[in-house]
C-alpha positions as CSV (number, residue, x, y, z in Angstrom):
1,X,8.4,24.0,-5.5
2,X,12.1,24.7,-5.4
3,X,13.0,28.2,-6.9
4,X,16.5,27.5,-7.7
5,X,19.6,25.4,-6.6
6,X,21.0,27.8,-4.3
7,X,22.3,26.1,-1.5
8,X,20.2,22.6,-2.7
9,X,21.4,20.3,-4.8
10,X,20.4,20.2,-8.0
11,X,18.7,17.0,-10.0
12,X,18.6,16.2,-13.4
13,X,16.0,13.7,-14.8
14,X,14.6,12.7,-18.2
15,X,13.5,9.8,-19.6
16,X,16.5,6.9,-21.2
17,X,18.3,9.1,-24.3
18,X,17.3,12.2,-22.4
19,X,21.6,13.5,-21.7
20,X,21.6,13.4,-18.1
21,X,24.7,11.5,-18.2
22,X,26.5,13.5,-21.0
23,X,25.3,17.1,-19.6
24,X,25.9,16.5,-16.1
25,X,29.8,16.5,-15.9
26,X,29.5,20.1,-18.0
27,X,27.3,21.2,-15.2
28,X,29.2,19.9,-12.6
29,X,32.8,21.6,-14.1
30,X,30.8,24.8,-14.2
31,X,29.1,24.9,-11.1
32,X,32.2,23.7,-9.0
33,X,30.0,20.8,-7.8
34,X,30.5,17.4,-7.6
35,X,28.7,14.8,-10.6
36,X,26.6,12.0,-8.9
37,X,25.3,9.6,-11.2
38,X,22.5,7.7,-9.2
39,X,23.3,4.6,-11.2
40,X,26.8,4.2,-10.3
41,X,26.1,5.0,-7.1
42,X,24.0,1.6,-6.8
43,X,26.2,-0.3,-9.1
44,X,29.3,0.9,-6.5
45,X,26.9,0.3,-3.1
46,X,26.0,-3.2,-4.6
47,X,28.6,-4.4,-6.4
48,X,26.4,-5.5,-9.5
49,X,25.6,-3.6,-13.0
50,X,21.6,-2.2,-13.2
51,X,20.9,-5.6,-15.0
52,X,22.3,-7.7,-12.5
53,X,20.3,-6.3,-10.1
54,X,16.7,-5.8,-12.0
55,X,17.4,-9.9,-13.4
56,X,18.3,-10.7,-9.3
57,X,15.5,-8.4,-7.9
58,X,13.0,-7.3,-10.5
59,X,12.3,-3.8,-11.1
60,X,10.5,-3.5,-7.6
61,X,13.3,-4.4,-5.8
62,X,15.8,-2.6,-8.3
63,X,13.5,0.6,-7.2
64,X,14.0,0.3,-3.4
65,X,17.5,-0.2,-3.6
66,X,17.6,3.1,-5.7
67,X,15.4,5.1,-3.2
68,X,17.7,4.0,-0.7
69,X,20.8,5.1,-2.5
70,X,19.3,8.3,-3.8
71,X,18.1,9.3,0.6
72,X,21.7,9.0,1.3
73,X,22.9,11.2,-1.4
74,X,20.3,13.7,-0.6
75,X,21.4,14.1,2.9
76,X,25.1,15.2,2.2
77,X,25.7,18.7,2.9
78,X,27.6,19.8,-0.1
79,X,25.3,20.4,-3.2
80,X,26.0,17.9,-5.9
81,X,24.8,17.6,-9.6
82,X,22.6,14.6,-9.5
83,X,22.1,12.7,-12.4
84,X,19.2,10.3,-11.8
85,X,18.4,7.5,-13.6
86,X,15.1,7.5,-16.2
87,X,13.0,5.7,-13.9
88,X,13.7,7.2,-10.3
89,X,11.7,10.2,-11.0
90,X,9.0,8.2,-12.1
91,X,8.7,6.3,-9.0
92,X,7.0,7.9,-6.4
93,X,8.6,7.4,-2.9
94,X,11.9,10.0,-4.2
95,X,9.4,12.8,-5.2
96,X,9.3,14.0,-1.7
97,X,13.3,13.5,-1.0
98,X,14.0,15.4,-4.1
99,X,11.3,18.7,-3.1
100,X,12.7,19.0,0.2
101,X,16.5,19.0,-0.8
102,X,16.9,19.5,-4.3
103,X,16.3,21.8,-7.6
104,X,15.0,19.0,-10.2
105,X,15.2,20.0,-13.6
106,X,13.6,17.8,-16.6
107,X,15.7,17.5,-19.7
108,X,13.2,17.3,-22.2
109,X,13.7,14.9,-25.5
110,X,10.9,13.4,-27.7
111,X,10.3,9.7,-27.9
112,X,11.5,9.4,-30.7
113,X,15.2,10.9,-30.5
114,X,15.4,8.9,-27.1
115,X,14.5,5.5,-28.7
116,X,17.4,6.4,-31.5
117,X,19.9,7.1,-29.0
118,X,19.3,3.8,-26.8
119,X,18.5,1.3,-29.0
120,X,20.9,-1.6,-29.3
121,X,22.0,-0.9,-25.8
122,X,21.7,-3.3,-22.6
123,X,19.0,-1.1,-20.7
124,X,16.6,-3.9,-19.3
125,X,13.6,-1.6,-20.4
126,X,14.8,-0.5,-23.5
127,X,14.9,-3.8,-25.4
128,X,11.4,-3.4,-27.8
129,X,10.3,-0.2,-28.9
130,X,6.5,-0.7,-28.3
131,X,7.6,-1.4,-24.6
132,X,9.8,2.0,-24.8
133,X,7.3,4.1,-25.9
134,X,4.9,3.1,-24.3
135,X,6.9,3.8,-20.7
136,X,7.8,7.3,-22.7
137,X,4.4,7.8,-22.1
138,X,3.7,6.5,-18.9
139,X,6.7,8.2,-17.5
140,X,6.6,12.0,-18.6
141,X,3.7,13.2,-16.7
142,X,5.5,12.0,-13.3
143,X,8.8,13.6,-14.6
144,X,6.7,17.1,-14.7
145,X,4.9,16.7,-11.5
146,X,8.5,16.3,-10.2
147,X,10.2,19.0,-12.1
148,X,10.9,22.6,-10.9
149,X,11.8,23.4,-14.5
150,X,11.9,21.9,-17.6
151,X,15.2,22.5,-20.0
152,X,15.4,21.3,-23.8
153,X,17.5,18.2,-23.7
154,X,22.0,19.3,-24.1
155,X,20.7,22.8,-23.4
156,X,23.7,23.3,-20.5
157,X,23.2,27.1,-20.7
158,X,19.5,26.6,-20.2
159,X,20.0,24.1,-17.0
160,X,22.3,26.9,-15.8
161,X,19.4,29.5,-16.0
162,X,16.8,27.3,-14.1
163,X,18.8,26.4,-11.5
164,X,20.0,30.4,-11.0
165,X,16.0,30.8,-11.2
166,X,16.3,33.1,-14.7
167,X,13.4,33.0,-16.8
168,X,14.9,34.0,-20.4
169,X,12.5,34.0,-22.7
170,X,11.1,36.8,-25.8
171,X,8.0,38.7,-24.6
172,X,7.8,37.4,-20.9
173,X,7.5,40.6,-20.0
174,X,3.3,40.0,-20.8
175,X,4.0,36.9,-18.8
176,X,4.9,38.7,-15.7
177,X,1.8,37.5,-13.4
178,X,2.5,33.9,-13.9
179,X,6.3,34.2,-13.8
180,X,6.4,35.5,-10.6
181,X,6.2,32.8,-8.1
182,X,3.4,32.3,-5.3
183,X,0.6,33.9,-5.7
184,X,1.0,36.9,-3.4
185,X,0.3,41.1,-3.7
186,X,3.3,42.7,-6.0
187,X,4.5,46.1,-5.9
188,X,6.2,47.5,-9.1
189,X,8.9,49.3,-8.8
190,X,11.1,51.4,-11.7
191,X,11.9,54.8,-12.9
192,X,9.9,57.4,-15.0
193,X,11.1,56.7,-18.3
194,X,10.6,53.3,-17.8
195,X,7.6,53.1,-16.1
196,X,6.0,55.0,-19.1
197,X,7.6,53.0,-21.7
198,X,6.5,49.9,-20.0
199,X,4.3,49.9,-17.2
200,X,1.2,49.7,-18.5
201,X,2.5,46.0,-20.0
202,X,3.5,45.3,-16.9
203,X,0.8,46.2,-14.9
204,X,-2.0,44.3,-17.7
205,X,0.4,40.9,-17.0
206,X,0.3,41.5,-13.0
207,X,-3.6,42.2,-13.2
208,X,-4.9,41.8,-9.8
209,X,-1.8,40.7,-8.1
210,X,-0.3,44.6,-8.7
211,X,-0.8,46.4,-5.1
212,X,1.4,49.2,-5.8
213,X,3.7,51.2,-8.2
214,X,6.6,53.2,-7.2
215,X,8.3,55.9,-9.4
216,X,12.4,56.2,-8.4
217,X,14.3,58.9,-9.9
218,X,16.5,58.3,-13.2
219,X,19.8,56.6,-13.2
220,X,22.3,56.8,-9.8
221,X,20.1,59.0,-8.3
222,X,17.8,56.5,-6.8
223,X,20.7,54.4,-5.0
224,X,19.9,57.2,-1.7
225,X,19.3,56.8,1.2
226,X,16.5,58.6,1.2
227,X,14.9,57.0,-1.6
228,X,15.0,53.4,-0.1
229,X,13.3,55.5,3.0
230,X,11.0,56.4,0.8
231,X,10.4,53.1,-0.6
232,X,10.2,51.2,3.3
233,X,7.4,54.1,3.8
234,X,5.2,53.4,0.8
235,X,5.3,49.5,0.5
236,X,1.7,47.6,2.2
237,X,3.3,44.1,1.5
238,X,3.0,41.2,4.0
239,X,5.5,38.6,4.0
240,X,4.0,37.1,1.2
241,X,4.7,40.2,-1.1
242,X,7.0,40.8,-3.6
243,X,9.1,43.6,-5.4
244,X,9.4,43.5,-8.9
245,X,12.1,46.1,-10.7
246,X,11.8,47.3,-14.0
247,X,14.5,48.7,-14.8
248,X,18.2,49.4,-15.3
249,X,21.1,48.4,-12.9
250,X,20.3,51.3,-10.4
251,X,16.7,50.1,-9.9
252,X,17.4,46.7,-9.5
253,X,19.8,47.7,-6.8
254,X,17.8,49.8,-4.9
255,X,14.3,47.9,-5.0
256,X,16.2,44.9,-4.7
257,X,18.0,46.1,-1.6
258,X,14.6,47.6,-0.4
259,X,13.3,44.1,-0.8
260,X,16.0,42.6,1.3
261,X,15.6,44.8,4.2
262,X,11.7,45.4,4.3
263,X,10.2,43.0,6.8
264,X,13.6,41.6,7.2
265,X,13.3,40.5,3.7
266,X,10.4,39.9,1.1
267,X,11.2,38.1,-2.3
268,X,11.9,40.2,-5.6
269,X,12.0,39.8,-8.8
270,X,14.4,42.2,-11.4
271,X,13.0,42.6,-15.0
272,X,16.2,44.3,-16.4
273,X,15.4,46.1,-19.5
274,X,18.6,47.3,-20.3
275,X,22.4,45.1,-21.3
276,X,23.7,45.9,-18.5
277,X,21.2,44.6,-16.4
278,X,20.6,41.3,-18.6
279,X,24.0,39.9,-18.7
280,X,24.8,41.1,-15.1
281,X,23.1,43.7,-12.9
282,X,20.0,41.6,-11.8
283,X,21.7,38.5,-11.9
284,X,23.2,37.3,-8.2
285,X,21.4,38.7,-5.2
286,X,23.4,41.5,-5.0
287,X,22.1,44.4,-3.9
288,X,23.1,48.0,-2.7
289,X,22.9,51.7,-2.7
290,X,25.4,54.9,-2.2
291,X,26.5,56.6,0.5
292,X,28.5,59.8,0.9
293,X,31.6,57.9,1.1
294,X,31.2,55.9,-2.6
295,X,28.9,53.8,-4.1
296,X,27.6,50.3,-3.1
297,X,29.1,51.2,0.3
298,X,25.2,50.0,1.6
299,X,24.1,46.7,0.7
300,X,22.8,43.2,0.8
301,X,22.9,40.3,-0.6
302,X,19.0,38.9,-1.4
303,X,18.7,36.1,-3.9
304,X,16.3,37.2,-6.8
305,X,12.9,34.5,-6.4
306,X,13.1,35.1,-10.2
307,X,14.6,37.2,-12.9
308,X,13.0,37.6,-16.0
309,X,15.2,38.3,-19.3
310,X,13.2,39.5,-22.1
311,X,15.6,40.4,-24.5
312,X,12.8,42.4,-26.6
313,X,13.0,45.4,-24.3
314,X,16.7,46.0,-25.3
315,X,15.3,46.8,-28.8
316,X,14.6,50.1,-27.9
317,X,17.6,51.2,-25.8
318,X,19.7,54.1,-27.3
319,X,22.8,53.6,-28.8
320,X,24.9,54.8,-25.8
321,X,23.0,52.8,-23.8
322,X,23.7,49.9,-25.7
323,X,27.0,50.4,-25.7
324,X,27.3,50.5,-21.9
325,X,25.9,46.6,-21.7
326,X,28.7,45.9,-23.9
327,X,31.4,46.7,-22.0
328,X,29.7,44.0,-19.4
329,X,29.1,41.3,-22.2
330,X,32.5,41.6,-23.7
331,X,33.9,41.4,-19.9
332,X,31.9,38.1,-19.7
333,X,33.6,37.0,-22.9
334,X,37.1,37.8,-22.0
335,X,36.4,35.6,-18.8
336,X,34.6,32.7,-20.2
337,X,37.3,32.5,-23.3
338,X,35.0,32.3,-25.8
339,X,31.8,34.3,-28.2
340,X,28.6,34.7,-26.1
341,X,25.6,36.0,-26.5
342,X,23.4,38.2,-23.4
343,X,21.8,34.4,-22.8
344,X,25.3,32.9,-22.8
345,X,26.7,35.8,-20.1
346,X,23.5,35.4,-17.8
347,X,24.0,31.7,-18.1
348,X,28.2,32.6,-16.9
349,X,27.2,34.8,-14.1
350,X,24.2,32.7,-12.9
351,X,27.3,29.7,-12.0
352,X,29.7,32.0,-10.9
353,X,27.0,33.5,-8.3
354,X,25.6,29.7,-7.5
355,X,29.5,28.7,-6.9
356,X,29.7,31.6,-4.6
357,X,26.7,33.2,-3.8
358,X,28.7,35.9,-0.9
359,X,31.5,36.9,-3.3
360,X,34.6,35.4,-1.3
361,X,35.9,33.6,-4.4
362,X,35.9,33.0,-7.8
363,X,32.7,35.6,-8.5
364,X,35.5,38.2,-7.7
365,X,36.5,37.3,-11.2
366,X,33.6,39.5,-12.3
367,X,35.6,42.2,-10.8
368,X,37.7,42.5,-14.5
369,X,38.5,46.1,-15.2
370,X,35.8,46.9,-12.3
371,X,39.0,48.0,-10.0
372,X,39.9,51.0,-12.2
373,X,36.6,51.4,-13.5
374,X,35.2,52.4,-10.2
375,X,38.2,54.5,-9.9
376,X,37.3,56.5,-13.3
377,X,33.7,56.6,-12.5
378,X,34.9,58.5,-8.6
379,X,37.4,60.2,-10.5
380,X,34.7,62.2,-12.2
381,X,32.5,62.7,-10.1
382,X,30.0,59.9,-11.2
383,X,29.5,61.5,-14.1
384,X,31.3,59.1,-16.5
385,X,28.6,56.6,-17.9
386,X,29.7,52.8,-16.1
387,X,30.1,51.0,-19.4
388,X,32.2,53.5,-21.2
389,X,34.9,53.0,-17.4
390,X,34.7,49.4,-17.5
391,X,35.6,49.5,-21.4
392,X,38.4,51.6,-20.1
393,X,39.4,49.4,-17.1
394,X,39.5,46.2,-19.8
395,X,41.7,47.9,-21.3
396,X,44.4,48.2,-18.3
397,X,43.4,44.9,-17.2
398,X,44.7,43.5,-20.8
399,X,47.6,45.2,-20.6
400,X,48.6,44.2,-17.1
401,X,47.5,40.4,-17.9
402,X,50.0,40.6,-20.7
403,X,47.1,40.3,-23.6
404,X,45.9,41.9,-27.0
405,X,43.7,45.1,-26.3
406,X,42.7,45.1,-29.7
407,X,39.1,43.0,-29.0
408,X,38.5,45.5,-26.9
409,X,39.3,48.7,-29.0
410,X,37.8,47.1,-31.7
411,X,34.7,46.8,-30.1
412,X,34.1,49.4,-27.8
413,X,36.5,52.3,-28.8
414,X,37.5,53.5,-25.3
415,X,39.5,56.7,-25.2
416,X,40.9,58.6,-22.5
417,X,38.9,60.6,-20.1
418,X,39.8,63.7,-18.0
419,X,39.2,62.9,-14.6
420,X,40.6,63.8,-11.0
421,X,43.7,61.7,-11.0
422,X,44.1,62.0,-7.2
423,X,40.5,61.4,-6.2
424,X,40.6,58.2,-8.6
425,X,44.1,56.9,-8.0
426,X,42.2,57.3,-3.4
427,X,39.3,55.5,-4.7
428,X,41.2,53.0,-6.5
429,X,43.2,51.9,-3.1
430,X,40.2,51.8,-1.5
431,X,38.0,49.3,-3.7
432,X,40.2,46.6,-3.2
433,X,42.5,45.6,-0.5
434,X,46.3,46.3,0.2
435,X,49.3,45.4,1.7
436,X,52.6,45.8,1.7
437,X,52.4,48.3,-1.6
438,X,50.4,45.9,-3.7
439,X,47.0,46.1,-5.0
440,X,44.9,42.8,-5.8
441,X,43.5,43.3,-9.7
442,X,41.7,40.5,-11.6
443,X,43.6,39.6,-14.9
444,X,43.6,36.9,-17.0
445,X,46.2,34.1,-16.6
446,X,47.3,31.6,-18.8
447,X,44.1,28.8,-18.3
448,X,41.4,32.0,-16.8
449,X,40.7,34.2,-14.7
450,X,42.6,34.7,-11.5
451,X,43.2,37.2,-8.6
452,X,47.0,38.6,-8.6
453,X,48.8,41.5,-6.5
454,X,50.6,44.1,-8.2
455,X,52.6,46.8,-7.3
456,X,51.0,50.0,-6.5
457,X,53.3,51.6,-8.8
458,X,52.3,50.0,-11.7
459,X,49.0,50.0,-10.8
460,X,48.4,53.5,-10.3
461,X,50.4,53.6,-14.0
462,X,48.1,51.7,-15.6
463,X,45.1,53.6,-13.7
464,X,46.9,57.0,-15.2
465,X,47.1,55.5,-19.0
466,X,43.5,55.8,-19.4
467,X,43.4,59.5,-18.3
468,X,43.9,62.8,-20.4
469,X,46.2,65.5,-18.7
């Protein structure tokens, strides 16, 4: 079974009525990937309609040609969106095509609903509705056998999810054993507080599949060297092991990078437990620690085998705390243009990071307000907590994109912070490249997100304007 659509295409099926055709172009915008409806494909590769060709061939023959059509499409190198038709899943020569290249996600509709959106229409098998249902029937246990996941039919968020691999769901934390794919020994990693507030849940959901549990120190003081040494020292996996962090962004960075150079790479799993971590931290493979020279300076990137968001363990998370996530949601909503919720920014991040899973294009765009962020945050000394300098680099970022602040103000209430101008302004110029006196920043233009140069100058202006004197 398929983990996610990284790198594979990914396959949408569902019995007639289920959306495939209206959801898949969404998809398709959103993941940067190209739509390919199975249907047309035949229609194109024959030159006849789908009842041309079942009145000409039967439904036997109809099936072969589509097999045929559906191999070719399979092999192409570039990941498409794949919208199959509501009998080509059912048929059982393309399950093995579909495992070995693609992600195949069932959109889910009752019998009903689907009879109420196709009736009346010219679909050779959807002329009586005893006939219909009973192939409703017929059909849905071979669409599951089939499917890696199963997403509620229009749900384009959801398909988003699955095919990142994120399991977003209230109280999966008690479902951690089954959640967490294959059937290997787990080690649990997180920090004190955490581990105490919930590791006993998580260690009653792994039950005997729990080797090991690892205590890191609080906040950025487990992204050392030392403590991933201490990590490679302690884990007993095999190949077949794998990490799961409970945690915060620092311990999904360090057990995740752990993970990724262990064995030269076992599978993880994050279980954020704090904003930051649900709508962006353990989302993307990304994975790193610090060195002397500045943070994230060490890493890798290791695509989670799952990440499970259980938005119940943000209940508890102080106020401060909360606030930080913020800063990261709102940052998502600026980018995406319109109100989301921590399902809808996982659901944003998960297609960035599928469109470009190394971070060479448009996932830079996650970079807004990072750039002087990172600059505050090495301005004093690491000290200043992340949300409250990305607040403040959204706020420069507005103002050099030409935009209202006042969403941001409004919700987060940045204010100035004393820092070390000259180690920030040295930091600054070194988190993103240079050339000929201009820094690359990630604004908002007039239709999104884009990547712009601007002079140092202003730059290091607009860097100043969120620091006291």
């Amino acid at each position: 079974m398929a983990l996610s659509a990284l790198h594979r295409h990914l396959a949408l099926v569902g019995f007639m009525g289920a959306g495939k055709t209206t959801i898949a172009p969404e998809v398709s915008e959103r993941l940067a990937r190209p739509a390919v409806a199975l249907d047309e494909e035949v229609e194109r590769r024959y030159r006849a309609s789908i009842p041309e060709i079942f009145e000409r061939d039967g439904e036997a023959g109809f099936r072969r040609v589509e097999a045929s059509v559906l191999g070719d499409v399979l092999e192409r190198r570039r990941p498409v969106v794949l919208d199959l038709g509501g009998g080509a899943a059912a048929f059982p020569d393309n399950h093995s095509p579909l495992a070995a290249d693609a992600f195949t996600v069932l959109l889910d509709v009752d019998e009903p609903a689907a009879w109420e959106r196709v009736e009346g229409s010219d679909r050779p098998l959807a002329q009586s509705r005893e006939g219909f249902a009973r192939l409703y029937e017929e059909r849905l246990p071979r669409y599951r056998d089939v499917a890696d996941a199963t997403v509620a039919s229009g749900d384009v968020d959801g398909v988003i999810l699955a095919a990142g691999g994120i399991h977003h769901e209230a109280g999966s934390l008690d479902r951690l054993g089954e959640l967490i794919p294959g059937d290997g020994p787990v080690a649990l990693v997180g920090d004190r507080d955490v581990l105490s507030r919930y590791g006993g849940r998580a260690t009653a959901a792994l039950g005997d599949r729990l080797a090991s549990t690892h205590e890191l120190p609080p906040g950025e003081a487990a992204k050392r060297p030392e403590v991933v040494e201490r990590l490679w020292r302690e884990l007993d996996l095999d190949r077949d092991g794998t990490v799961v962090a409970l945690g915060g962004g620092t311990t999904t960075d360090v057990a995740g990078f752990a993970a990724a150079t262990y064995l030269r790479g076992v599978a993880w799993v994050p279980v954020p437990t704090t904003l930051v971590g649900q709508v962006d931290a353990a989302i993307g493979g990304k994975t790193g620690i610090d060195t002397d020279r500045g943070k994230n300076l060490a890493g890798a990137f290791h695509w989670p085998a799952r990440v499970v968001i259980d938005e119940t363990l943000l209940e508890s998370l102080p106020e401060r705390e909360r606030r930080n996530g913020e800063a990261e949601r709102l940052k998502t909503e600026l980018l995406a243009g319109a109100p989301i919720d921590v399902r809808g920014a996982a659901a944003y991040k998960a297609a960035l990071c599928l469109r470009d899973p190394f971070d060479r294009g448009p996932r830079r765009w996650l970079n807004l307000g990072h750039t002087f962020a990172h600059a505050l945050e090495a301005g004093a000394d690491y000290e200043l907590p992340h949300g409250e300098a990305v607040a403040l680099g959204l706020v420069a970022a507005l103002r050099l994109s030409g935009r209202d602040t006042a969403p941001v103000e409004r919700a987060l209430r940045p204010q100035p912070v004393r820092v070390d101008r000259d180690r920030a302004w040295d930091a600054l110029q070194r988190d993103k490249k240079r050339s000929a006196g201009a820094i690359n920043l990630v604004l908002l233009g007039a239709t999104g997100p884009v990547v712009e140069s601007r002079p140092a100058d202003e730059v290091r202006a607009a860097l100043y304007s969120l620091t006291l004197d």
